[in-house]
N, C-alpha and C positions, 0 to 999 in steps of 0.2 A: 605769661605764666608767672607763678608766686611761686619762690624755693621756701622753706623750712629749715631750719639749723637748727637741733637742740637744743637746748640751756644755753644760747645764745642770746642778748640783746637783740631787737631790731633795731635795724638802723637805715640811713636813707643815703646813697651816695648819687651826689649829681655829677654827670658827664659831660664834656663839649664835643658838641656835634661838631666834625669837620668834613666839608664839603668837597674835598678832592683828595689826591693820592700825592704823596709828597714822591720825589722825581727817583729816590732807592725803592721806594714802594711799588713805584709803574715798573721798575728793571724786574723786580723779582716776581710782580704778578706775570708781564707777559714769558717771563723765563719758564713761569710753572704751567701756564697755559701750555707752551710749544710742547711741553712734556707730556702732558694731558695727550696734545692733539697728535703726536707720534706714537702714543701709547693705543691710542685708540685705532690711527693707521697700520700698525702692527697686527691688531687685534683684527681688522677687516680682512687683511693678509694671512695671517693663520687657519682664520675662518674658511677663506675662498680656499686654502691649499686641503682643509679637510672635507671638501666636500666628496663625493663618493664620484670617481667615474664607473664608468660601463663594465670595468672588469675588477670592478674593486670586490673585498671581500664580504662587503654591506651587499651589494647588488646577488652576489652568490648565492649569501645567506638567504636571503628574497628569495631566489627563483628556487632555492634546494624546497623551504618551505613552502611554496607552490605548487611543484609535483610533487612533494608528501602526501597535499592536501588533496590535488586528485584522484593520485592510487586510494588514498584511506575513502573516500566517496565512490569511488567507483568497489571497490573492494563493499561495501555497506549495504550494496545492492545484488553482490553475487550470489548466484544461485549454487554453485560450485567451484572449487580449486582443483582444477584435474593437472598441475602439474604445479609443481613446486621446488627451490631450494634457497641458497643466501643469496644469491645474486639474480636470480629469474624468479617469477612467479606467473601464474597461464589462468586466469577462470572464467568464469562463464555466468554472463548478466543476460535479464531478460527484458527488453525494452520493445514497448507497443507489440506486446503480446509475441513477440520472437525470441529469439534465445544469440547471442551474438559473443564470441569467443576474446579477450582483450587476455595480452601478455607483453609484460615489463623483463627490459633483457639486459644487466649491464656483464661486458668481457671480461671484467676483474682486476681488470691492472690499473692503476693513478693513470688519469689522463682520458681515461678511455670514454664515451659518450653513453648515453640511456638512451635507450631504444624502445617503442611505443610499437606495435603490431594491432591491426583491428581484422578480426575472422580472417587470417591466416593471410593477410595481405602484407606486402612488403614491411620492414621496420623501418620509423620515422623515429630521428632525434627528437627526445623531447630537451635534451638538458647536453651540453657538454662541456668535457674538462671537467670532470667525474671524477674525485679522489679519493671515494669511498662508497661503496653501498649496499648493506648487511641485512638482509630479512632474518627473521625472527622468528620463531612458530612457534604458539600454544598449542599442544595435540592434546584431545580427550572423546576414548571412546566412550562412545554413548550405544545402548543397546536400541534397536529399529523397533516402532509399535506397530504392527501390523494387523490389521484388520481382516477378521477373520468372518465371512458372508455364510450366516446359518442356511437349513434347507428351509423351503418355503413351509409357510405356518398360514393353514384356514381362520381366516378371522370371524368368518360371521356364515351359516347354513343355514336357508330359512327355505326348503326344500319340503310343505308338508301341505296336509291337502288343503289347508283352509288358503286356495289360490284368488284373492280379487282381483279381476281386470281391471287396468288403467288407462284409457287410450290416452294417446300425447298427441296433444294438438298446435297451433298457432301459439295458442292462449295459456296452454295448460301442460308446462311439463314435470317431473318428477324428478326429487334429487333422494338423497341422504349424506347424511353426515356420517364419519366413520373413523375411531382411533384405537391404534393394537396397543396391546397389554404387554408391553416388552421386558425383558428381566433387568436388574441394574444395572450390568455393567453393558446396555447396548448404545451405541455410540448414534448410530443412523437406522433408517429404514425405508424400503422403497417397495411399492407394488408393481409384481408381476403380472397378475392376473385379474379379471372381474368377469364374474358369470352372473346370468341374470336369466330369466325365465321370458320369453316375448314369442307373442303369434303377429302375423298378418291381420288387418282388422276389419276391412273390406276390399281393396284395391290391391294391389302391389304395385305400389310407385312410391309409396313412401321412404322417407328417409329419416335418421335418425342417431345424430353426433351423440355417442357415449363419452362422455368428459371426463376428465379429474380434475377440481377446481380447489384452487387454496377457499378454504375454509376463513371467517370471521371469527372475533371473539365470540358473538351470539352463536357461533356451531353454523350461518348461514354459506350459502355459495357469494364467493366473490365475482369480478366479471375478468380473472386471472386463471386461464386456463392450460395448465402442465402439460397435459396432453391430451388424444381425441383420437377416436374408434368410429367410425359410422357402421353401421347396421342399416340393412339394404332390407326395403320389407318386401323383395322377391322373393330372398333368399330363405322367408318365414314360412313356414306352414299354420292353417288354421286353428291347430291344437301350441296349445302351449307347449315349449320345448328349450332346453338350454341353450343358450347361447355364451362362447368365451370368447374374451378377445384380451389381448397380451399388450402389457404395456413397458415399453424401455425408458422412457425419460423423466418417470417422478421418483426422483432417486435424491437421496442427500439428505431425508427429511428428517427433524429433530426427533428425539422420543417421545415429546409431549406435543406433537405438532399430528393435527389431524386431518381430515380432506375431506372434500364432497362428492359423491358420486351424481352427477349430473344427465339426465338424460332428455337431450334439448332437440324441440321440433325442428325440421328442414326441408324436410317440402310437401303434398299430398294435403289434403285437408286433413286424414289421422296419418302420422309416419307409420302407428304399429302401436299393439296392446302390449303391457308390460304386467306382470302378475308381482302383488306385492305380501307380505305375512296379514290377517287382521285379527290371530288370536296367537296368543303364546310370547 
């Protein structure tokens, strides 16, 4: 390395190399050595004496922050707080579809231990030597939305004379597509009911599953079916005549979400005539 000096001259100074330590020089290096190496054995000592045992207040500070960490997790998935105050707290998780009760309980007083309960089963230490422990509560009422289920509304009546027969076969069954006209603010919609016009077509042995299938973008039937009615073509007579059948499980559906009424062959070479609109 080159120094620099302001408004200085350069200059050049030569030095003599000498190759050993003159005998006050060896005294005072190994004097500051031993200094060195007791300063440094000190230091190893300090070190080992600050290290944390088992009951120190590093290790505490750990395990406190450890079951904070699992009440606030377990607490993230409650479904309810049915009991609460500063020192307990009681609520209600739902895990693999069950519903399972956990409550934190500490006595109150410096010293005393935290206690863990699972569905009303004995309490287990989770922590002790417990010298503080204060819940907290945010409260805010909030008003319930409650959903309020209209009376049933006729979607579609095609009840008139111009009746064509359908028979349903193997090869050839009959669906429709079909989506109600709901007001704004309707949140779901489900069907109760489907009538449909059907005779017997020769035999009576046929059979004939009434669907409701989720519907495709193109309006067509999926091969996902909500639910299903059969239609027994004993039960038919030769003249055309109503038939209803009641449905409980396609419920929950969107407002703009629509279905297919599917009426699929199942046994007999024809299951049974269906009368469909061909003018109007």
């Amino acid at each position: 390395m080159r120094g620099f000096c302001p408004q200085e001259p350069f200059t050049r100074v030569n030095h003599r190399t000498r190759s050993a330590f003159s005998l006050m020089e060896l005294i005072v290096s190994a004097a500051v050595i031993s200094v060195v190496m007791v300063a440094i054995g000190s230091a190893v000592v300090l070190a080992s004496k600050a290290l944390p045992s088992a009951n120190s207040s590093t290790d505490l500070s750990v395990s406190a922050a450890a079951i904070s960490d699992q009440i606030t997790t377990e607490l993230h998935s409650a479904v309810s707080i049915t009991q609460w105050s500063a020192t307990m707290i009681e609520f209600t998780v739902k895990r693999g579809g069950q519903e399972h009760t956990i409550r934190y309980e500490w006595p109150g007083s410096p010293g005393d231990p935290l206690a863990r309960a699972f569905d009303g089963g004995a309490p287990l230490t989770v922590m002790e030597n417990v010298q503080d422990f204060a819940l907290t509560y945010h409260r805010k009422t909030t008003a319930e939305t409650r959903m309020a289920e209209s009376s049933e509304i006729l979607l579609l009546n095609n009840q008139t004379a111009y009746e064509t027969p359908y028979a349903i076969d193997k090869k050839n069954w009959i669906g429709q597509y079909f989506a109600p006209s709901l007001p704004p603010d309707a949140a779901t919609w489900r069907v109760t009911r489907v009538s449909l016009r059907a005779r017997s077509h020769e035999a009576t042995r046929g059979l004939t599953r009434v669907q409701l299938r989720i519907a495709d973008p193109a309006h067509l039937p999926t091969g996902t079916v909500l639910e299903e009615q059969v239609m027994t073509e004993s039960n038919l007579t030769p003249a055309f005549t109503t038939r209803e059948f009641s449905f409980a499980n396609a419920s929950g559906l969107a407002p703009n979400e629509g279905l297919c009424l599917v009426l699929q062959w199942s046994k007999d070479t024809y299951s049974a005539d269906v009368s469909y609109e061909t003018q109007g």
